[in-house]
Kinemage of the C-alpha trace (Angstrom):
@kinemage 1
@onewidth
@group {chain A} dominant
@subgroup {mainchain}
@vectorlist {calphas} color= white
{ca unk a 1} P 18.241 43.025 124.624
{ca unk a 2} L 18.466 45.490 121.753
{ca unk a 3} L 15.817 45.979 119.035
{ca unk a 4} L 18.488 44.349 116.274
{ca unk a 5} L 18.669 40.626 118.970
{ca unk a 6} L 14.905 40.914 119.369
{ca unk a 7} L 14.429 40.648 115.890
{ca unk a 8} L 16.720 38.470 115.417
{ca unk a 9} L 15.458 36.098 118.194
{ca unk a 10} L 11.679 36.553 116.612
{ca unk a 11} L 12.804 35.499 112.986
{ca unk a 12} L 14.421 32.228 114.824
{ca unk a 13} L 11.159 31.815 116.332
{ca unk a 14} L 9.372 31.678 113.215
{ca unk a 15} L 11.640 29.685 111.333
{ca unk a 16} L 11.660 26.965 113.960
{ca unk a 17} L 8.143 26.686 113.930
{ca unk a 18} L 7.683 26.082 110.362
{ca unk a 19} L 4.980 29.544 109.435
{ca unk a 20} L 4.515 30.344 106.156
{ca unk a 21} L 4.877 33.778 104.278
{ca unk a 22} L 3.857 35.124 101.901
{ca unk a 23} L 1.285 37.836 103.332
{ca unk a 24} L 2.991 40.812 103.142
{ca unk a 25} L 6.607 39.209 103.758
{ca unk a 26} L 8.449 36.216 101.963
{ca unk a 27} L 10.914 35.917 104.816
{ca unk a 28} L 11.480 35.148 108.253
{ca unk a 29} L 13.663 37.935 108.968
{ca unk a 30} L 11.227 40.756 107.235
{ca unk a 31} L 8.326 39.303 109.263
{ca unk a 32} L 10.146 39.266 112.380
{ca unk a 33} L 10.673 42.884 111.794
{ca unk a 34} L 7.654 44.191 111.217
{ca unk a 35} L 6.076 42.052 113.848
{ca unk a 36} L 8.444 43.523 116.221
{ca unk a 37} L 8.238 47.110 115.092
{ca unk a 38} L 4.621 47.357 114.966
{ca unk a 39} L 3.868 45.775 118.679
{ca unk a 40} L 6.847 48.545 119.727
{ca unk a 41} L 4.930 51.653 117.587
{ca unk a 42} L 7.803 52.367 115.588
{ca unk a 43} L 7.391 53.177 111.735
{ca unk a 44} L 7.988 50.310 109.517
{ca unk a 45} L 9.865 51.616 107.257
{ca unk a 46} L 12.464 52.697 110.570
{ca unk a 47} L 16.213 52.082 109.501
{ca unk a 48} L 16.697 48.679 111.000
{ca unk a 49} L 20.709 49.335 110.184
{ca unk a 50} L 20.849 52.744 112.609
{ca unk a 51} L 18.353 51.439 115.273
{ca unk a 52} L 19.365 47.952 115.513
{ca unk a 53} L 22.057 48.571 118.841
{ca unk a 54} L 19.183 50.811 120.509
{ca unk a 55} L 18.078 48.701 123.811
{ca unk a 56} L 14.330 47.547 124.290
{ca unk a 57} L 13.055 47.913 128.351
{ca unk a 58} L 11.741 44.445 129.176
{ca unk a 59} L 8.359 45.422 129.873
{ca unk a 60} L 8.487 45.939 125.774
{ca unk a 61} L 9.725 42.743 125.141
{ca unk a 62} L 7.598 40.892 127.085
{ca unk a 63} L 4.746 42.621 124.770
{ca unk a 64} L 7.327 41.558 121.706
{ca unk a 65} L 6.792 38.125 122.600
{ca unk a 66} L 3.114 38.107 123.111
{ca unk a 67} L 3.042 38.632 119.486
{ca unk a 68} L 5.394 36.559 118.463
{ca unk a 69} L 3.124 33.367 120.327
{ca unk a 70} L -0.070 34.753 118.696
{ca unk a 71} L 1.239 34.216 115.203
{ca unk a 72} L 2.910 30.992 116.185
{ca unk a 73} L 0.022 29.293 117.498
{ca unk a 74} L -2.664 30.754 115.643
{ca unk a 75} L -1.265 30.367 112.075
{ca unk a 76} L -2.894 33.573 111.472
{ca unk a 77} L -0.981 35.622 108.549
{ca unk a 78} L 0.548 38.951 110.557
{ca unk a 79} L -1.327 41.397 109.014
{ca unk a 80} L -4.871 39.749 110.583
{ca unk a 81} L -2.538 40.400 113.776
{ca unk a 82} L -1.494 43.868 113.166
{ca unk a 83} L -4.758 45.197 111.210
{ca unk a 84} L -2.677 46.693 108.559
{ca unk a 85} L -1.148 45.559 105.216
{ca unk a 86} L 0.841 47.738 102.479
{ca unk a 87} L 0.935 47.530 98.949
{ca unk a 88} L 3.067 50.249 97.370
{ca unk a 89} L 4.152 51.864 100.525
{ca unk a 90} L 0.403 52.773 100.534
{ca unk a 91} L -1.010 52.023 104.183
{ca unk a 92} L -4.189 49.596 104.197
{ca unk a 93} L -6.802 48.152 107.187
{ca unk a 94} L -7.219 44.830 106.853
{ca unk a 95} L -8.841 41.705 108.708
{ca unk a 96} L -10.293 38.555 108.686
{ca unk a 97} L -13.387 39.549 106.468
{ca unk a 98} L -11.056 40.130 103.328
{ca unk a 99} L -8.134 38.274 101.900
{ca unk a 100} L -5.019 40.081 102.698
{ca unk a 101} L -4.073 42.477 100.036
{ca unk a 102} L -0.735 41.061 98.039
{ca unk a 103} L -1.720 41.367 94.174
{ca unk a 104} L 1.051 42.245 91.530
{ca unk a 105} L -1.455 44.279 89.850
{ca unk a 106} L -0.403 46.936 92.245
{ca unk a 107} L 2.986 47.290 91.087
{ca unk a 108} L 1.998 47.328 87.451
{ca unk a 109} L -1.133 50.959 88.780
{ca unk a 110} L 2.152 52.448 90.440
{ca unk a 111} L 4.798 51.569 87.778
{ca unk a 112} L 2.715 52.321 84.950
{ca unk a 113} L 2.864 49.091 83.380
{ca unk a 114} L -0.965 49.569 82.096
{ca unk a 115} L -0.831 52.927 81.374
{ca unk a 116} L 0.144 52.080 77.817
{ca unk a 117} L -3.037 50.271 77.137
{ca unk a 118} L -5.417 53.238 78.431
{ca unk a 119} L -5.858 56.223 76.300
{ca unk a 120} L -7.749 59.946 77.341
{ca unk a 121} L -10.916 58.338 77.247
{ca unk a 122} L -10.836 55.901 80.162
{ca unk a 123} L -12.920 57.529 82.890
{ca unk a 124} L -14.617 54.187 84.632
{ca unk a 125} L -12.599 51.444 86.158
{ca unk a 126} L -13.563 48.345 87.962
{ca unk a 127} L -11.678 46.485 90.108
{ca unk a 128} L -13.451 43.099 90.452
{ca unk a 129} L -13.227 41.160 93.694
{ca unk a 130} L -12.041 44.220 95.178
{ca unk a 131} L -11.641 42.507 98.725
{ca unk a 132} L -10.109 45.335 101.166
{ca unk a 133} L -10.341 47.784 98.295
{ca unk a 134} L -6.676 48.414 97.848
{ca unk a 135} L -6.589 47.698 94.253
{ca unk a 136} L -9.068 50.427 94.110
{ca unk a 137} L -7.796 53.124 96.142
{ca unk a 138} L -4.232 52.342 94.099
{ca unk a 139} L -5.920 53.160 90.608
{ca unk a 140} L -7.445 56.125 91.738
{ca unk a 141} L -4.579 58.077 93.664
{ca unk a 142} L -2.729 56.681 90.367
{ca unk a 143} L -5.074 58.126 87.542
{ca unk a 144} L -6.874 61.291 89.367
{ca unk a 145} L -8.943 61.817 86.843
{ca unk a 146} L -10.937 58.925 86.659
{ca unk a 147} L -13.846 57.238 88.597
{ca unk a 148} L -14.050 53.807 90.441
{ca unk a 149} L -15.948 50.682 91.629
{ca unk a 150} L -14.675 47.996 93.880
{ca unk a 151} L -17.128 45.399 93.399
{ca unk a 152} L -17.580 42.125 95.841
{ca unk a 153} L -19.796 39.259 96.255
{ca unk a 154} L -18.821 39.586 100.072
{ca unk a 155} L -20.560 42.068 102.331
{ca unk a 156} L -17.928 41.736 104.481
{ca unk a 157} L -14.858 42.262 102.056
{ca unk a 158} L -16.855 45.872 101.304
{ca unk a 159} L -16.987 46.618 105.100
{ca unk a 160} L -13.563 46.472 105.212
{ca unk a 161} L -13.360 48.506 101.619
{ca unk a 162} L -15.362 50.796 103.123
{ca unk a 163} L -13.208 51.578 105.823
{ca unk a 164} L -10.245 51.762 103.395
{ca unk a 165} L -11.640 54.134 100.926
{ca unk a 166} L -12.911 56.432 103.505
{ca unk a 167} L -9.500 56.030 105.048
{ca unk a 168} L -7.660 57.260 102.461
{ca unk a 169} L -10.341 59.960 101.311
{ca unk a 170} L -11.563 59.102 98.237
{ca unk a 171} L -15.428 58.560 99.253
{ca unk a 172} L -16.049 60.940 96.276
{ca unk a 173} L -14.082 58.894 93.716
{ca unk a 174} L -15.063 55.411 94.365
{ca unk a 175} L -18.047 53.800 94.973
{ca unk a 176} L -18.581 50.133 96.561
{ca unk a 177} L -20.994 47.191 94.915
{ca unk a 178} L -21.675 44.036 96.095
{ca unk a 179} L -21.901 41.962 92.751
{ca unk a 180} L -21.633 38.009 91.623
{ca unk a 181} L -19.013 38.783 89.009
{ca unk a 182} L -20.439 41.322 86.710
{ca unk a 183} L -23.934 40.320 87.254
{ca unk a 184} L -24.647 43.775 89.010
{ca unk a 185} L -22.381 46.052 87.180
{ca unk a 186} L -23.411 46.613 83.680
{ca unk a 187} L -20.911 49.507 82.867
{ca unk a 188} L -19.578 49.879 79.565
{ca unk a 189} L -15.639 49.890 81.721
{ca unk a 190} L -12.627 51.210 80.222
{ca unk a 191} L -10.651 49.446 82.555
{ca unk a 192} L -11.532 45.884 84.741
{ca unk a 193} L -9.149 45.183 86.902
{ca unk a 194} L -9.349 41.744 88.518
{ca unk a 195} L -7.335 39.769 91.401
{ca unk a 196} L -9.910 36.400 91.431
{ca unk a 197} L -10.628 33.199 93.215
{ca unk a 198} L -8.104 31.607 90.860
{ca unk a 199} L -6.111 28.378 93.341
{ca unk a 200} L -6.873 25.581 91.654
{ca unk a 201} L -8.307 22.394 93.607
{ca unk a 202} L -4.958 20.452 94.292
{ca unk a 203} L -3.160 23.568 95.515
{ca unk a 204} L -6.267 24.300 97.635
{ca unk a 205} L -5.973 21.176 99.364
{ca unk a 206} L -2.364 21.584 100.214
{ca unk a 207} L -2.417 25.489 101.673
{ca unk a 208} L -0.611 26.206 104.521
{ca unk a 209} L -2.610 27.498 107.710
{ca unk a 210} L -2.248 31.046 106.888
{ca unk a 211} L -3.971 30.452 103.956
{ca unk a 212} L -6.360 28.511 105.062
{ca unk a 213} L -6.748 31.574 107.793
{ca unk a 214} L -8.652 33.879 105.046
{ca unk a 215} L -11.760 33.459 102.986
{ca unk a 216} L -12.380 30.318 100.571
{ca unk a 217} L -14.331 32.943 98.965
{ca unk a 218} L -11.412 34.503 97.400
{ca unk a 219} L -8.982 32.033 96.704
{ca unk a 220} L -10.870 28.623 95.708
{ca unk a 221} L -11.335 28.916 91.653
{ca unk a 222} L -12.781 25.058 91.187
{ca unk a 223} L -10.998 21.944 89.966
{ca unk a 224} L -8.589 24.015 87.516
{ca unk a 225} L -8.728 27.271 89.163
{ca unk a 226} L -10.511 28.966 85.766
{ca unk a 227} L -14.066 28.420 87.445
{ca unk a 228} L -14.453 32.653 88.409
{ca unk a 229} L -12.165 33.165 85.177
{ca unk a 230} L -14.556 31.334 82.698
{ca unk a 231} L -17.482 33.564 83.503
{ca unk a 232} L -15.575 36.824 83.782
{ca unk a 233} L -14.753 36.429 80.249
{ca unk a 234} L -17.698 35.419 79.018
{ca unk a 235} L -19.523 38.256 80.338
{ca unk a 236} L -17.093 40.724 80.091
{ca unk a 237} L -17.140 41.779 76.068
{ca unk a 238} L -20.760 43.343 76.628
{ca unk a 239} L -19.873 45.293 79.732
{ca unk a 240} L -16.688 46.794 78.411
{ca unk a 241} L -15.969 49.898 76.106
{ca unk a 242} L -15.156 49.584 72.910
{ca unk a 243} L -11.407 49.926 73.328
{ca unk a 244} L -11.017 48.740 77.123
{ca unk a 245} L -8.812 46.577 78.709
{ca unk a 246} L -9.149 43.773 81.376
{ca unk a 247} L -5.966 42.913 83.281
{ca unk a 248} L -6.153 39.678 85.251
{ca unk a 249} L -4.002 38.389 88.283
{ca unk a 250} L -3.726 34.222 87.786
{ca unk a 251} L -0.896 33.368 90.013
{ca unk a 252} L 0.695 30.003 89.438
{ca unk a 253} L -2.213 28.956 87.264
{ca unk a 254} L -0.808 29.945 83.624
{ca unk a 255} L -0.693 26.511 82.615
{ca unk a 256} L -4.371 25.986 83.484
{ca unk a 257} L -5.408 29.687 82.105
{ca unk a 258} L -3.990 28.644 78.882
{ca unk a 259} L -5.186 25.079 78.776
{ca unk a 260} L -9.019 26.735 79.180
{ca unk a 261} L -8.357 29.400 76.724
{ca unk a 262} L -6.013 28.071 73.938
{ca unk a 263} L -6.989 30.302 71.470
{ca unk a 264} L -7.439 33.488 73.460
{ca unk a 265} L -4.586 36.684 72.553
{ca unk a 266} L -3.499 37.778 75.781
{ca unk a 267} L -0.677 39.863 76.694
{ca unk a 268} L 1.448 38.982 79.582
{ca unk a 269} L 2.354 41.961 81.947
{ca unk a 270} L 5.690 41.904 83.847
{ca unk a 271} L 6.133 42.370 87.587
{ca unk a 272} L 8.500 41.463 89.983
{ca unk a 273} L 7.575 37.579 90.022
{ca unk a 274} L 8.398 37.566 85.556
{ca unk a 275} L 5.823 37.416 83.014
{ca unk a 276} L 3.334 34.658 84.386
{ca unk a 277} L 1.371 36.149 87.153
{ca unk a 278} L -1.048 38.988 85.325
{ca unk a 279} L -2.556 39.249 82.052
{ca unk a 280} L -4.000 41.908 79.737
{ca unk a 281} L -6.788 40.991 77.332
{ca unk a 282} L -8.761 43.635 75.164
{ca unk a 283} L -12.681 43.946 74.473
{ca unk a 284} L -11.615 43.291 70.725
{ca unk a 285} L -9.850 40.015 71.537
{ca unk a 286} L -12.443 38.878 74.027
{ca unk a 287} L -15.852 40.036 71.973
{ca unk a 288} L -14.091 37.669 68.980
{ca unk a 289} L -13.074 34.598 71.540
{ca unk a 290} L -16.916 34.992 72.549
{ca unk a 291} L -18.869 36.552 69.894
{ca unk a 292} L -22.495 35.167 71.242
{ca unk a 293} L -21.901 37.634 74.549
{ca unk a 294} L -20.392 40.603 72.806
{ca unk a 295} L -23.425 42.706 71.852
């Protein structure tokens, strides 16, 4: 069997058993590949197109479709499988202890869709339910010069940040907190950047397995998903510079963000999934919405 009919066989696998994406991959076919790469130890991003004819000894398969049963039968999202998720062609350590990493905020750190909102003066970032840290190693490989916090409620999320940030190198550039929202973390930040418990209760109730697979912690946001949300911006106004910024990941929930904060001036970032998924608010337009917390 050659690697291209292996993959192909694996992506029928999946398909027939009804998994769900959306971990890393949104696709049988991608998922099949990297499942099938990784157990092999070839690079992920290998040329599938000038490798797919090469034949695979059946020893290897036979590993191929250990894998391939794991995620089947455990319902386990691949990258609790494989230990390792990427966001930006940046490399990441993951497990059961976080949520796996999969927030747009990343593309808008590496495209520069924020940049426009920061200024000279932003030195101190937080990235707020940092989880496995990615969103914080991301912000600081993509603005060298200034300094971060992942912040958690979870002990175990910041083990596995921990292992990410000293992974990568940047032990000297970001620091870890454990923290119920901003209880812990005073500041003044230039920059919060935030990827919260934000599924509202109905969607909870109808994850599939693989969701189901990582931490409530991270994911359950109450009845309308702005449970998390609500606080953040209350507290936020007094823990932010004067002219910082606090970008927001809601998902699916924009109906429900803007139902809890009608009067609230946001601005809506794009990424790759349109204009719905992340928003921008400034100290200004919070400290007005919430002029009791702002001193």
């Amino acid at each position: 069997m050659t690697l291209g009919e292996l993959i192909a066989s694996g992506a029928r696998q999946l398909e027939q058993a009804g998994v769900a994406f959306g971990h890393g991959t949104t696709n049988a076919h991608d998922e099949a590949a990297w499942l099938v790469l990784w157990r092999l130890g070839l690079p992920l991003d290998s040329d599938l197109d000038s490798m797919k004819n090469q034949p695979v000894a059946p020893a290897s398969q036979a590993q191929v479709a250990t894998i391939f049963e794991e995620r089947i039968a455990t319902r386990k999202p691949a990258a609790y499988l494989t230990r390792e998720a990427w966001l930006q062609g940046v490399p990441f350590y993951v497990d059961e202890r976080a949520i796996v990493p999969r927030s747009f905020i990343a593309e808008l750190i590496a495209g520069g869709g924020i940049d426009e909102f920061l200024s000279d003066q932003t030195r101190r970032v937080l990235d707020l339910c940092t989880g496995n840290g990615s969103l914080a190693v991301l912000a600081a490989m993509a603005w060298p010069e200034v300094e971060v916090t992942g912040a958690d409620l979870s002990p175990d999320a910041l083990a596995v940040a921990r292992v990410n940030v000293d992974r990568h190198g940047l032990q000297e550039r970001i620091t870890l907190a454990q923290s119920d929202g901003l209880a812990a973390l005073p500041g003044p930040w230039d920059l919060i950047l935030c990827n919260p418990p934000y599924v509202n209760a109905a969607s909870m109730a109808a994850l599939p397995p693989e969701y189901r697979a990582e931490p409530e912690l991270a994911l359950a946001g109450g009845d309308d998903g702005m449970d998390f949300i609500r606080q953040l911006l209350a507290d936020a106004p007094a823990r932010m510079g004067e002219n910082a910024v606090l970008v927001l990941e809601i998902g699916n929930e924009r109906p429900y963000f803007e139902a809890a904060f009608p009067q609230l001036p946001v601005f809506w970032l794009e990424t790759s999934a349109g204009e719905d998924q992340v928003v921008l608010v400034t100290r200004q337009a919070l400290a007005a919405h919430h002029p009791h917390t702002a001193q």
